[in-house]
Each structure stands twice: as C-alpha cells, then as structure tokens.
TIDOLO-45387 format. One record per residue: x negated, y negated, z negated of N, C-alpha, C in turn; residue in three letters. Coordinates in steps of 0.02 Angstrom, whole numbers, plus 50000, padded with zeros to 5 digits. Layout:
XYZXYZXYZala
...
END
This chain:
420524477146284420304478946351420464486346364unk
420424488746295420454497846321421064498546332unk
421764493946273422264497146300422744493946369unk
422174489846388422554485446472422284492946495unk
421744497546511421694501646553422084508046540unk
422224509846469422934513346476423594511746502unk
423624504946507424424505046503424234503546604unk
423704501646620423664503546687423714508946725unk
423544514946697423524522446706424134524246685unk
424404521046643425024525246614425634523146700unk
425724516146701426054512946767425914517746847unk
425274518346858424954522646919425414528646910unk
425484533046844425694538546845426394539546848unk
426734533546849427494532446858427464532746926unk
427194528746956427214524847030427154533547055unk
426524539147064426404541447081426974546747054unk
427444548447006427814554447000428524552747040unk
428564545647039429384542347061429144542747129unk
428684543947176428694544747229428894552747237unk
428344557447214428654564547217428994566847189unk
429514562447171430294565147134430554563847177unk
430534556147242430894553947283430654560547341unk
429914563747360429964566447399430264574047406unk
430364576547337430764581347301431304582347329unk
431564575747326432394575647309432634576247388unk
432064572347445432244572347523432244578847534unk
431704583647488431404590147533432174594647515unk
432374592747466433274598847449433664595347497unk
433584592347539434054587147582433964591947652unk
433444593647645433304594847706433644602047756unk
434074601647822434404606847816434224612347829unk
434704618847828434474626347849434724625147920unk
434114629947971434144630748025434444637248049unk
434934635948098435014643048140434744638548238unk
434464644948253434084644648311434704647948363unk
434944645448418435434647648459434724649748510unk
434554655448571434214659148628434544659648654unk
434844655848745435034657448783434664664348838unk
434964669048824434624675448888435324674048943unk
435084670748971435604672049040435384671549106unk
435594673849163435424675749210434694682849205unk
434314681849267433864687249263433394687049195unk
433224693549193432514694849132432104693349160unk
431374693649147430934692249161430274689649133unk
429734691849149429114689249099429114681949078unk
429764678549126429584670249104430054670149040unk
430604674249043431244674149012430834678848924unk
430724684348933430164685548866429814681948855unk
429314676448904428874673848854429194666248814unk
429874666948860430274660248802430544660748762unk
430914668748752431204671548699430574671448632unk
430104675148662429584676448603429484671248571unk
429214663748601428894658348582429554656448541unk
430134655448548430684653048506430754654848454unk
430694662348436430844668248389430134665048349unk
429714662748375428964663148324429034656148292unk
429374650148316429354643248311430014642748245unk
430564648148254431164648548206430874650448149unk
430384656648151429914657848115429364652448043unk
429464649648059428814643948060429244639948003unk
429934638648017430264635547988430764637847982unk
430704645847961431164648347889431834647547912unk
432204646747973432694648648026433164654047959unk
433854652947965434264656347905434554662547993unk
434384660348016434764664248057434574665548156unk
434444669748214434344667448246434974672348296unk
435324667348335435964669848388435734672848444unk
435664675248473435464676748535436074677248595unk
436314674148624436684673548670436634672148753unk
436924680348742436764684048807437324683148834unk
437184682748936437514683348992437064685949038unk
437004692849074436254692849092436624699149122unk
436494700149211436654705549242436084709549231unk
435494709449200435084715849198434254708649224unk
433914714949238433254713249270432504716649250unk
432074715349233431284720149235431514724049161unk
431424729749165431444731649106430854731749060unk
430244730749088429774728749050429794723748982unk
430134716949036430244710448989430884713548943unk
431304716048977431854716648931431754719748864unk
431144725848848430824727248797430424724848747unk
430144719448793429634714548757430144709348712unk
430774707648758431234703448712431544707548642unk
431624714548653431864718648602431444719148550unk
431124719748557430334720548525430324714148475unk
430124708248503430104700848467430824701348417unk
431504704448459432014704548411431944707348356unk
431554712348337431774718748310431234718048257unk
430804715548272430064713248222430164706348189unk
430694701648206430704694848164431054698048102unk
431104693448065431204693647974431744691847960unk
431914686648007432664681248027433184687148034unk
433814687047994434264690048018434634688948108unk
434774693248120434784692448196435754693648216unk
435904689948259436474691548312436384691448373unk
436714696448414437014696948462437324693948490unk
437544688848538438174685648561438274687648623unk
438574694448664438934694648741439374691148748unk
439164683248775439614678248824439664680648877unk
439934684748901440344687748952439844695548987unk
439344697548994439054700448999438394704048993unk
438074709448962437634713448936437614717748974unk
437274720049045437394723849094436614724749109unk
436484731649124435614735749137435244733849112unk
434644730949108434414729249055434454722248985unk
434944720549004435244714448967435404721348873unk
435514728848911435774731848858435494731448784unk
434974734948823434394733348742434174727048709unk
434264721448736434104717048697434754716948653unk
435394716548692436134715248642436014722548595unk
435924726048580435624730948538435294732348478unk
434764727048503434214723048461434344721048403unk
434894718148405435064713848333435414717448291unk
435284715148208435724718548146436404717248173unk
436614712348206437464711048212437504710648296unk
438064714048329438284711648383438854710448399unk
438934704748429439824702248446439814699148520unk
440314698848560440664700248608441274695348609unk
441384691848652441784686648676442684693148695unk
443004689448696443424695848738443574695648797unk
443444702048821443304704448916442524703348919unk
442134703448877441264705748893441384711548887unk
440624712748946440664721348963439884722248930unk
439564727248928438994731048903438994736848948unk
438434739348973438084744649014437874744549047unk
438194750349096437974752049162436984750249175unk
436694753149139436104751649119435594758249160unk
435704757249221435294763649254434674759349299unk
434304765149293433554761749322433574762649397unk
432944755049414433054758949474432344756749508unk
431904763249532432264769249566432564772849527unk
432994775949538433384782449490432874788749489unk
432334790549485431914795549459431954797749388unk
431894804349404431904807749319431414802749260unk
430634801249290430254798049228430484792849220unk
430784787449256431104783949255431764781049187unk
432124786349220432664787049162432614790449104unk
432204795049090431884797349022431694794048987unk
431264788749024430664783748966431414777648944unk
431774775749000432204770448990432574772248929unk
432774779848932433534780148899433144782348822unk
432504784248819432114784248749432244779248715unk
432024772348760431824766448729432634763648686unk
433154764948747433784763648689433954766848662unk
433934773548637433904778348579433694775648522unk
432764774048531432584772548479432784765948462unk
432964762248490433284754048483433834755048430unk
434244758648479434904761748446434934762348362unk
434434767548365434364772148277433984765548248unk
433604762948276433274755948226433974751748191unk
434314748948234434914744948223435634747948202unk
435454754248169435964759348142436504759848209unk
436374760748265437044760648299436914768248358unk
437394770348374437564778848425437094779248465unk
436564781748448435944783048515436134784548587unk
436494792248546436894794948608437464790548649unk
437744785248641438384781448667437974778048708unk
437354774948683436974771048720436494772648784unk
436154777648774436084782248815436284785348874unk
436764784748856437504787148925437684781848948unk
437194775248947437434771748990436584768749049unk
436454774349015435704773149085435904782249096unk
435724784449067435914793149098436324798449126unk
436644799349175437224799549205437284807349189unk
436654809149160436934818049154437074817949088unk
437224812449051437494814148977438254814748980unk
438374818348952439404820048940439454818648865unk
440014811848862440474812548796441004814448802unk
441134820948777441924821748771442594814548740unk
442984814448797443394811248775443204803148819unk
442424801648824442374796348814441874792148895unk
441444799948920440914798648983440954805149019unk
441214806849076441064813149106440314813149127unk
440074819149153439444819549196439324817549254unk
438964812149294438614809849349439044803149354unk
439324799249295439364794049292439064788549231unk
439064782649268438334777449195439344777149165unk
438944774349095439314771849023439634765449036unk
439924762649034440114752349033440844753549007unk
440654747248954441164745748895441474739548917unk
441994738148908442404732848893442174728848803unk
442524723348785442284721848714442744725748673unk
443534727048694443774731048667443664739648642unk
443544740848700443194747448713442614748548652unk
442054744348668441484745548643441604743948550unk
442294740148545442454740448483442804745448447unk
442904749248487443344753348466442974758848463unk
442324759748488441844764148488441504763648430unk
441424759248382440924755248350440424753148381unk
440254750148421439624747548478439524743448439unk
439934738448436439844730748429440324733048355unk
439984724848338440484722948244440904720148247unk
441074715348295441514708648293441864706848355unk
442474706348381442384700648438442594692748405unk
442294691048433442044681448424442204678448495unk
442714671648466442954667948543442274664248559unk
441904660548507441414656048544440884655248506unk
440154652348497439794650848468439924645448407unk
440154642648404440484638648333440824644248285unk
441114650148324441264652348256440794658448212unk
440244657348273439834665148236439224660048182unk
439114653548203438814647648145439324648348101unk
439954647048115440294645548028440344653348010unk
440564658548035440284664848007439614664847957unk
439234663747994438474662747956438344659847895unk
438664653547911438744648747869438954650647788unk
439734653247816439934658447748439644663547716unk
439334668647756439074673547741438384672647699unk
438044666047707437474665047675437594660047638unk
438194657547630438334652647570437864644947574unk
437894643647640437594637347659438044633347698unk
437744625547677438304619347715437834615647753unk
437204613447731436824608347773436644613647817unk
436854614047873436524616147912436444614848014unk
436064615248035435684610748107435654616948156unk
435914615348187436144622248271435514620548319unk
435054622448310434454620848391434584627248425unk
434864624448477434684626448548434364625648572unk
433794631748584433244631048633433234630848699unk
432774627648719432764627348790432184629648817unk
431934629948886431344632548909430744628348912unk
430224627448903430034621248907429844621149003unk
429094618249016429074617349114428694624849118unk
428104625749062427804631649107428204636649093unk
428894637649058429154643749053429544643549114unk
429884638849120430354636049185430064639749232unk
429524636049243429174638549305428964647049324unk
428564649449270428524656349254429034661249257unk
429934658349228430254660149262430744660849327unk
430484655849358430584654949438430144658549476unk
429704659149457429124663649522429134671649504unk
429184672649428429554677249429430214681649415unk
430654678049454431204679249479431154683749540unk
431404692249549431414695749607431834690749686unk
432074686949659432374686349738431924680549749unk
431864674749710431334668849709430604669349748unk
430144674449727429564675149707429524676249807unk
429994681049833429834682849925429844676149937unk
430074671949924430394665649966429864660249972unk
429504659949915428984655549854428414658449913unk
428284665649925427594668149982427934664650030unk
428434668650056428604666750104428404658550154unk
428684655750124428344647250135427464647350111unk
427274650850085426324649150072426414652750153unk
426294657150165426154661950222426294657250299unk
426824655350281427334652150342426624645050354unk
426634641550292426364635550280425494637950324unk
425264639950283424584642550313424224642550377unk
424854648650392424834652250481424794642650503unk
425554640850490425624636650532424914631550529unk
424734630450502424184625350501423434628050530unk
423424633550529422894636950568422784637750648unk
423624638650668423974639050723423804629850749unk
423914624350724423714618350736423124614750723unk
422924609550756422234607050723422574602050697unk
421984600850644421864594450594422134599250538unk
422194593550463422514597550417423044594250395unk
423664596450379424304592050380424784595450341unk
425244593550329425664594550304425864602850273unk
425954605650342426004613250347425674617450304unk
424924614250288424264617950245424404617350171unk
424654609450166424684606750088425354610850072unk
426124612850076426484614550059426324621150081unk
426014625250112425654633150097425354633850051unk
425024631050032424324629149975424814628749908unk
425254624249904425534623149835426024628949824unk
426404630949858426624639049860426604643649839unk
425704645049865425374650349852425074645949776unk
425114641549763424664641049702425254640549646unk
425814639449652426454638649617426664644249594unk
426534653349645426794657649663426114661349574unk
425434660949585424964663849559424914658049499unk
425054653149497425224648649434425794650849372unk
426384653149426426754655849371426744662849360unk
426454666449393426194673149355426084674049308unk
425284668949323424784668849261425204666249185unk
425574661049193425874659449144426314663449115unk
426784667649155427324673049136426854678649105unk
426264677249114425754683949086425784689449142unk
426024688349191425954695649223425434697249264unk
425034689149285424594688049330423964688549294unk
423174691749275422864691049239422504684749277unk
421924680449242421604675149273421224681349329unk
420974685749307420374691949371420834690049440unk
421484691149426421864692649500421924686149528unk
422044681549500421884673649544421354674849574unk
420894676849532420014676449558419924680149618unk
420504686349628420194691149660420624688749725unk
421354683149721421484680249781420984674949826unk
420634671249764420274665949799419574670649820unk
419514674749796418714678549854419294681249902unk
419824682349922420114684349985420204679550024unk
420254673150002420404666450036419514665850077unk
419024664250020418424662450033417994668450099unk
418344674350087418034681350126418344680450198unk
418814676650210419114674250273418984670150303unk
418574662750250418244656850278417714659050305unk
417464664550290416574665650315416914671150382unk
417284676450386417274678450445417454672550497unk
417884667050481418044662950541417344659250568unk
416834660650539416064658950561415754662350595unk
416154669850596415684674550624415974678550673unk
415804679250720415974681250792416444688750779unk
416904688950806417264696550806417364695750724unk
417834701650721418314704250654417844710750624unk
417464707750583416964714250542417404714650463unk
416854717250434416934719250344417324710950316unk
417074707650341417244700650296418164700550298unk
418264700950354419104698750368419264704250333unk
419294709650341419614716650306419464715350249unk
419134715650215418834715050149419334709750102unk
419534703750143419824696450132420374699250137unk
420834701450190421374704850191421594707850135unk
421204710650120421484717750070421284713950009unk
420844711649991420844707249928421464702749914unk
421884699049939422504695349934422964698749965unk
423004706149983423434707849987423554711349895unk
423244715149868422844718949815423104713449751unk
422864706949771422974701049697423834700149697unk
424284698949760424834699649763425324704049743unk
425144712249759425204715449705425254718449647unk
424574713349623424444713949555424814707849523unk
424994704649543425454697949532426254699649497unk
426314704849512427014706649502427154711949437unk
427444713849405427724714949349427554724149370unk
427904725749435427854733049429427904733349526unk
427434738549534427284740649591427804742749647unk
428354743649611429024744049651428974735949669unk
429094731749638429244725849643429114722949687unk
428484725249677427874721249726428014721849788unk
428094730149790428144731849882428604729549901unk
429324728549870429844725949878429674716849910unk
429484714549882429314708649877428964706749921unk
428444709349930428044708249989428204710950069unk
428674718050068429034717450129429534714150156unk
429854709950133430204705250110429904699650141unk
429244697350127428954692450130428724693050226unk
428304697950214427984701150291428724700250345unk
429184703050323429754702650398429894694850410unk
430184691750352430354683750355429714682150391unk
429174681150368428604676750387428624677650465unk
428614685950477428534684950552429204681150584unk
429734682450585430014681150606430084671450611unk
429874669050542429994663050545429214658650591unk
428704662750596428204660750626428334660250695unk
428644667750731428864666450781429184661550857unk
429914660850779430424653750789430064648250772unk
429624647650763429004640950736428884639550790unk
428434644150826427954644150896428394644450969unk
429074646850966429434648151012429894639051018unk
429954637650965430624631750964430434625850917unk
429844626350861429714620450831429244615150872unk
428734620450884428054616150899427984611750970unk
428614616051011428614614151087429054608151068unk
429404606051004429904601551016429694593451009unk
430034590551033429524582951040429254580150967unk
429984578750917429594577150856429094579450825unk
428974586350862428394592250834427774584850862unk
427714582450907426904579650924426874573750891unk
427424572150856427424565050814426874568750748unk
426814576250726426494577650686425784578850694unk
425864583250757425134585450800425094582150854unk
424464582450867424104579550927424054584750950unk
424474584451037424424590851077424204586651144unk
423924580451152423544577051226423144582451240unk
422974585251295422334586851331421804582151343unk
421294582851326420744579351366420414583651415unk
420564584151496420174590951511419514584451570unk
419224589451592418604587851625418944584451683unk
419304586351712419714585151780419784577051779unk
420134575051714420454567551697419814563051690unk
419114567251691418594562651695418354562251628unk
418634566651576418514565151494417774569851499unk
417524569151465416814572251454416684573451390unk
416554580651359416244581151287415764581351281unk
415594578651208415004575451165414684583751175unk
414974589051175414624596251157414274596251203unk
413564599951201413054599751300413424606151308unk
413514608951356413774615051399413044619851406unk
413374625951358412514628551370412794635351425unk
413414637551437413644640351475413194645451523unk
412634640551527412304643951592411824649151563unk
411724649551481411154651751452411524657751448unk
412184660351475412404668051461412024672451498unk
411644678951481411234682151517410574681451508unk
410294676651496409704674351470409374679951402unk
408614681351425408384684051387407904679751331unk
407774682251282407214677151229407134682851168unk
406874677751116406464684651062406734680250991unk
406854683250941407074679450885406594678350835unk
406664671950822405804668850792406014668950718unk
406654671150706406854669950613407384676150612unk
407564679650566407974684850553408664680250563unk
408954685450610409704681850617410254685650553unk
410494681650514411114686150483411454681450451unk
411964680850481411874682650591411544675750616unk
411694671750563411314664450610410564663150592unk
410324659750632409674659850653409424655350685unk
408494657650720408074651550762408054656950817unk
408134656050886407854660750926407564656050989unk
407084660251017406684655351079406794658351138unk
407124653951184407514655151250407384651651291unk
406834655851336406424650951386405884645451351unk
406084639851363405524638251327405844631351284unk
406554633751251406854632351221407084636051148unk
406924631551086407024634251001407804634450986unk
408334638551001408964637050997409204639150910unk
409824635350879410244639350836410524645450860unk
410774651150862411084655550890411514658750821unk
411844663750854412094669150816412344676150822unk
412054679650790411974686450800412664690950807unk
412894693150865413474697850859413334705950820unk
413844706350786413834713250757413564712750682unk
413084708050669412764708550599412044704550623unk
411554708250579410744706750566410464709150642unk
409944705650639409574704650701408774704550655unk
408234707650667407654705950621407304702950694unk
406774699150658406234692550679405974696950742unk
405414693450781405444695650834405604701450868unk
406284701450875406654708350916406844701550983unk
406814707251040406974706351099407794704951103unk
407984700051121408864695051121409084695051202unk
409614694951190410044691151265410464688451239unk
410594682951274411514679751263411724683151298unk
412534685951242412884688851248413674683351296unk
413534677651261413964673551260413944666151236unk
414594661551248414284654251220415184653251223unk
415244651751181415914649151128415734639651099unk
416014636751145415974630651134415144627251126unk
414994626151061414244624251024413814631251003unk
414284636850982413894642950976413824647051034unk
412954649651038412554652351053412734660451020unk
413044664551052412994673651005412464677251059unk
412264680351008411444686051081411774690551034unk
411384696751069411394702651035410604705551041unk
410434710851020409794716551041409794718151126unk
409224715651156409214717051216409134725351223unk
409364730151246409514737151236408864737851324unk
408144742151283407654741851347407784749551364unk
407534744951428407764750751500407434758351483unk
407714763351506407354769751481407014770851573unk
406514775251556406124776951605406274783651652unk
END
C-alpha cells in the first residue's frame, strides 16, 4: 500500500514537471518586441497622452526597441515636451524616424532619441515660437539645448533653429531660424543614418541586437485618445464651440427642444470631454462650466439681467479658457469661435428659419386673440399700477396681497422684506413683478 502511494507521487511529479518544461520551452518561443509610435500630424495633449501610454505598455513587456516615427509640422510645445520627456526617461533603446518631416515643435521629440534617421529629402527645424517674445524663445531654445546635451548631439545647431539671433559661421546667419535637409543635417552630424523605410530600421535593429523572433506593433490611438486628440486640435477645437454655441442660441431663439439643443449640448460636452481626457481640462473646470450653465437657468427666472447672468457669463467664459493648453490658444480659439458664431447665427435668423422646411421643424402658427383662440393664462394685465403689501419676503418670489387678492408675484431688482408697501411694476405673461412702493415726501 505504501509503495502504490509512492509510485503515485512519483507519476504526479512527472505530469507536473513535463507540463513546466512544456511551458518553458513556449516561454523561449516567445518573440522580442519592437513598438513602432506614429507622431504625425499636430502635437497635442491627445497626441502626448498616446505617446506616453504606448512608451509605458512597451514597457511592461520588455519592448527590445521603441521607433518613433515622425511626420509632424510642429504644434503645442507643451505636449511636444511631455512626449520628449516619456522619450528620454524609458529604458527601451529609442529611434528617431523623420518620414518626411520634423518641423517646430516636432524638433525635440526627433532629438529625443539615442538614434535618429531620416528618410531622404526630410527636413528638421525651423522650430520658432509663437508669439515670437524674448521669454518665449529663451525657455523654448533651453529646453532643446538641454535635450540636445542629454542625447549627445550640438546644443548650439539645435538652438539656431528656434533662435534667430544665433550665428553659425559657415552654416546660419543672424535673424534667420535653422532647417536642415536629411542630407544637410547629415552632414552636420544631426542625425546618424538616412533610412529609405521602416523595414529597414527593424532589420537594422534586428542585427544590432542579435535577434530573429521578432513582432512589429504598431500602435494606434485607442477612442478616448482619438477623441482628446480632435478637440484638442488648434483648428478643430473653434469649430467643435462653434456648433455648441450656434446649436444653443439656436434653440433658445425657438420653442420646444429639438434638434438644435441636442447637437449644441453634445458639442459642448464632446469639446470639455476631450479636454478632460487630453488632461488639459481639470474635472473643477467642467464644474465651473456647468455652474455657468445652471447661473443662466436661474437668471432666465428672474426679471432683468442682474449678478446671476454676468456671473454665468463669465463662469463659461473662464472654464473655456481654462480648457485649453495655453492662454494664447484660448484667446485665439475663442475669437475664432465669437466671429463665426455671430455671423452664422445671423445667416440662421436672416435665411434658415424664415425658410419653409425650417416649420417642418418648428411650430411657427400664431394663435392670436383676433382668430378667436383664447389662453388657458387669466390676463392679470389690469393689476399694473396696483398697490398691496408683501405678506412673505420676496427673493424675489413670493406671497403678496393685492386688494383683496393673495397673489404669487416677483420682486424686481432683488429682496423685498415682509410687510413692505408693493406696486405692480408690471405683468409678463403668468408673472406678476412689483417693486417697493417709493412714499410720497411731504
């Protein structure tokens, strides 16, 4: 009996090592990764936060290598640092790839890496800020200095291509930016290599690290980066208000709620959706649009344009601003937004709304008194002028007694305290507004 339970234990321990010999033998099977990063077209907080997340995921799984292949006329230089940054701090040996262009801030990221190579006829530079202000170009042309000296490559060459008062003899006069050809910039030492295509900077790799199994992922963006980088996109982002604003007006401008409101609404929530996601939007500044939204619902309750509308105003004007990457941007962006809107609100009210398919959307019948139609509202019309006393603190709405009638009312200007002397001021449909009866002096 004892030795059936050895030779049972002895069998288990086969079963159990011939499996992790088999899982052994898959795990040396398994290949080395190089990670291909498309940077092309604009930078941007959506465009860093996809770079970063890629660089951290290659990470994870021990990536032999990561490409970075750039085509990129420039864009926020913020992001463009944050991408340098993620370059310059991974562990992964790094490349460069200029598929056809590395231009303003596209510079520093192609910089970034231990290796850079260049297609032939890619250019590199012309890397000037803008606005063109002294702090401006100081802090910029630091940042590729120190980029520069990190990645052993000419501070000064690099430099002279955001700083127009730098002179290389031979190579940059004064009050013009730097921009290389691939030849050029090779002949400078800029770059290490020119390379016709991405297949050959993998079998480069390939050799250089003495590896064969190996798997090319190309990353892609996933939706909230997509999106994050569509809203913030500088030419995108006016267009994206633009239609909330347009959408809005228009639906305010019409009764019922329709169409016009829901595609304003998703806009504006598409516009502060991908902020937040690009990171540029904090959750406070959503918050601080929707108390500008909510600070507008309560003045449309309350007679005349006080603290509430201003207050609402400037709160979503304030979150919109803060929405944006950099305060240039913003103003940019939002005047941008302000001229279109009017103009397209305009041509709305001048040529959409009068047009027939326009009433297939809205109901524009009259019902007037004349045609015999009669409203459900009583007509208090006649109570304008009327004096009474307020039986509950108005602010602003209230109980007040008028004649020998307990009315709802509402207070123009603000607070009204309990029995103070009232007049109607006025009567706006179902609302009743009084003010302080102002007594006669002697």
């Amino acid at each position: 009996m004892r030795h059936k339970k050895i030779l049972i234990l002895i069998v288990f321990l086969c079963i159990v090592l011939s499996f992790t010999c088999d899982s052994l033998a898959q795990s040396t099977d398994l290949p080395d990764y190089i990670y291909v990063i498309p940077v092309k077209g604009i930078i941007d907080k959506g465009m860093a936060a996809f770079v970063t997340r890629v660089i951290r995921e290659a990470e994870q799984v021990q990536a032999k290598a990561l490409v970075i292949e750039i085509d990129t006329p420039g864009g926020e230089v913020g992001s463009a640092i944050q991408v340098s940054k993620a370059i310059l701090n991974t562990f992964i040996p790094t490349v460069s790839f200029i598929n056809n262009e590395a231009t303003s801030a596209g510079v520093i990221i192609a910089i970034s890496s231990k290796t850079l190579v260049a297609t032939p006829g890619a250019t590199i530079g012309a890397a000037e800020t803008r606005p063109k202000e002294e702090k401006y170009i100081s802090y910029w042309s630091s940042a590729l200095r120190a980029t520069a000296e990190k990645t052993g490559r000419n501070p000064e060459l690099v430099a002279a291509m955001a700083d127009a008062d730098i002179v290389i003899e031979g190579i940059k006069e004064k009050g013009k930016i730097l921009s290389l050809t691939t030849g050029e910039a090779l002949e400078l030492g800029l770059i290490d290599e020119q390379i016709n295509n991405l297949e050959d900077i993998v079998n480069k790799i390939k050799t250089t690290q003495n590896i064969e199994n190996v798997e090319v992922i190309k990353a892609e963006m996933n939706l909230s980066e997509r999106i994050a980088h569509l809203v913030s996109n500088p030419y995108i982002a006016p267009v994206i208000l633009t239609i909330g604003i347009v959408g809005i007006v228009t639906e305010i401008l019409t009764p019922g709620f329709g169409i016009p409101g829901i595609i304003g609404l998703m806009a504006i929530g598409l516009f502060f959706g991908g902020t937040y996601m690009a990171g540029a939007a904090k959750i406070w500044v959503i918050g601080l649009f929707v108390l500008g939204l909510l600070l507008l619902l309560v003045e449309m309750f309350i007679p005349g344009f006080g603290v509430f509308g201003v207050t609402g105003i400037l709160s979503i004007i304030a979150s919109v601003i803060l929405a944006f990457p950099t305060p240039e941007q913003a103003l940019v962006s939002i005047l941008i937004t302000l001229v279109s809107s009017i103009v397209l609100i305009y041509l709305l009210l001048k040529y959409v709304i009068k047009a027939p398919i326009f009433e297939r959307i809205v109901l524009s019948t009259k019902q007037a008194k004349s045609e015999g139609y009669v409203t459900a509202i009583k007509d208090e019309s006649q109570l304008v002028g009327a004096v009474g006393k307020a039986i509950t603190p108005l602010r602003p709405a209230g109980v007040a007694l008028i004649g020998e009638r307990r009315l709802d009312v509402l207070a123009e200007g603000g607070f009204i305290p309990s029995n103070s002397d009232i007049i109607v001021s006025k009567v706006e449909g179902n609302k009743i507004i009084v003010k302080l009866k102002v007594k006669e002096s002697v």
